[in-house]
LOBA-55223 format. One record per residue (C-alpha): residue number from 1; x, y, z. Coordinates in Angstrom, 1 decimal. Layout:
BEGIN
+-----+--------+--------+--------+
!   k !     c1 !     c2 !     c3 !
+-----+--------+--------+--------+
! NUM !      X !      Y !      Z !
...
+-----+--------+--------+--------+
This chain:
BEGIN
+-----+--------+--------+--------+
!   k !     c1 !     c2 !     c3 !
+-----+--------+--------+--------+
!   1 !  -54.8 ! -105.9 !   55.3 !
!   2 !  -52.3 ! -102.9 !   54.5 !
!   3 !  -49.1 ! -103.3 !   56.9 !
!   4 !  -49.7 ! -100.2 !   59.6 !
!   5 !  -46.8 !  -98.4 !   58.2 !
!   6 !  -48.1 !  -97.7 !   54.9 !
!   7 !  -51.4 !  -96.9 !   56.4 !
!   8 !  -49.6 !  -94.2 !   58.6 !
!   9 !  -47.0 !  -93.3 !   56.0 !
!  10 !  -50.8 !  -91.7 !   53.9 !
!  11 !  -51.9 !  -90.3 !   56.8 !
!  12 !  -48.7 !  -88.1 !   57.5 !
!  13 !  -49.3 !  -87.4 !   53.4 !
!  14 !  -52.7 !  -86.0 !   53.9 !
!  15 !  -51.5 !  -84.0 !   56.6 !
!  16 !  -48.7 !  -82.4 !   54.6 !
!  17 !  -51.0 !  -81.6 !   51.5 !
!  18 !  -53.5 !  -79.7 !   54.1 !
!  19 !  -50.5 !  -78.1 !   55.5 !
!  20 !  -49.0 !  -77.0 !   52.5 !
!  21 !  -52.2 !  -76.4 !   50.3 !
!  22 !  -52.0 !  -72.9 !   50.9 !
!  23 !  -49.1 !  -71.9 !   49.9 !
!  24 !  -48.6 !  -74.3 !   47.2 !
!  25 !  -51.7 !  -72.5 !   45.7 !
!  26 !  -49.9 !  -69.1 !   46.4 !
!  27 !  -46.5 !  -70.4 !   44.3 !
!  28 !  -48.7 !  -71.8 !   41.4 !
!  29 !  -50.6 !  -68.4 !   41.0 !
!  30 !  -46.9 !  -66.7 !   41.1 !
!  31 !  -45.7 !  -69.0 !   38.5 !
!  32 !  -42.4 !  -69.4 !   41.3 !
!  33 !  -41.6 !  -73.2 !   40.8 !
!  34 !  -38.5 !  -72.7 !   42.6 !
!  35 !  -40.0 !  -72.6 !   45.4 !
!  36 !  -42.9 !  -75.5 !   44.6 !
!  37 !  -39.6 !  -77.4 !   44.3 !
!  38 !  -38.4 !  -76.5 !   47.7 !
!  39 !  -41.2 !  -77.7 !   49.2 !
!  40 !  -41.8 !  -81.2 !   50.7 !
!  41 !  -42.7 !  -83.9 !   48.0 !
!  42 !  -45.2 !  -85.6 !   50.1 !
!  43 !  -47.1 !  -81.7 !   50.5 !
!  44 !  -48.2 !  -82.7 !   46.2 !
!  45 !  -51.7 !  -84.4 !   46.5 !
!  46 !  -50.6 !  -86.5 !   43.0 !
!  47 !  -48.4 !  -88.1 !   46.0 !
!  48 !  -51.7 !  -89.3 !   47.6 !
!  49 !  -53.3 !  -92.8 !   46.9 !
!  50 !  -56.8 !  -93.6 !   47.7 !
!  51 !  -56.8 !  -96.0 !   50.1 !
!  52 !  -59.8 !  -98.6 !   52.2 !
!  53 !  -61.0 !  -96.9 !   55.2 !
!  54 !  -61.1 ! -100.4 !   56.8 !
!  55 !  -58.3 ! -102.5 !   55.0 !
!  56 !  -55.9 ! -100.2 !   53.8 !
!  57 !  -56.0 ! -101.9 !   50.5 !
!  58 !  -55.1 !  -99.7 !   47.8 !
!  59 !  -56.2 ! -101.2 !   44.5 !
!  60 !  -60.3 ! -101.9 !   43.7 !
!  61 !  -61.1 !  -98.7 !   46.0 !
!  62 !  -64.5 !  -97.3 !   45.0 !
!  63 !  -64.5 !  -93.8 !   45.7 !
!  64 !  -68.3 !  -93.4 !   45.8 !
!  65 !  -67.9 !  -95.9 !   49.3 !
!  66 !  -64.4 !  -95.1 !   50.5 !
!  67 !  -64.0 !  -98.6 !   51.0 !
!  68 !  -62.6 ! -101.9 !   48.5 !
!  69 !  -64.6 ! -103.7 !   46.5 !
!  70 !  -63.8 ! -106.7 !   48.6 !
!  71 !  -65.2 ! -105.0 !   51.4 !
!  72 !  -68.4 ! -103.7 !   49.5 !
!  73 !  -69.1 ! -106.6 !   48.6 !
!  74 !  -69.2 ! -108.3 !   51.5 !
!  75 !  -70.9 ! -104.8 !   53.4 !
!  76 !  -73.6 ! -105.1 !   50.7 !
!  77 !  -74.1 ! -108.8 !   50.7 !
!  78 !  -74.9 ! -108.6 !   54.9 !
!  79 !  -77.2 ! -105.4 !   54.1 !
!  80 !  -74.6 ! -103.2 !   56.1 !
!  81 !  -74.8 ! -100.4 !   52.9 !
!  82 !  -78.2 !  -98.9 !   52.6 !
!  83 !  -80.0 !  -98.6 !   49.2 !
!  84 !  -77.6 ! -101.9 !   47.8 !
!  85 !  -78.7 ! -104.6 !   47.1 !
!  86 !  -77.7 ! -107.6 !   44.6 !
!  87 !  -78.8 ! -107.6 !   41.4 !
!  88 !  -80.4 ! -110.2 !   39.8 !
!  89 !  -82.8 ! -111.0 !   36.6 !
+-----+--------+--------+--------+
């Protein structure tokens, strides 16, 4: 498990980038990076890490699942994810 800060400190990043997206798009198409600069570093989606919806772990995230691979694993193994199943031959 992710401590609780660094799961909260992602969630106030999100919020920023959907706060700021706007007008970061307006300053790009302006060519003004002056005032990209003066905005917030945490409004930059590169900022953002994919994280596990349920963990909060941030490395082996699958994207397609939004969760770890830890976590799919397991999920898939108890038939919790529909359509996956283990392979075998």
């Amino acid at each position: 498990m992710a401590k609780e800060s660094m799961k909260a400190r992602e969630i106030k990043r999100a919020k920023l980038i959907d706060k700021y997206a706007a007008k970061r798009a307006e300053l790009k198409a302006k060519g003004d990076y002056t005032g990209l600069q003066k905005l917030p570093r945490n409004s930059s989606p590169v900022r953002l890490h994919n994280r596990c919806k349920l963990t909060g772990r941030p490395k082996g995230y699958m994207r397609q699942f939004g969760i770890s691979r830890i976590n799919f694993r397991e999920m898939a193994a108890s038939g919790l994810i529909p359509g996956v199943k283990k392979a075998s031959w």
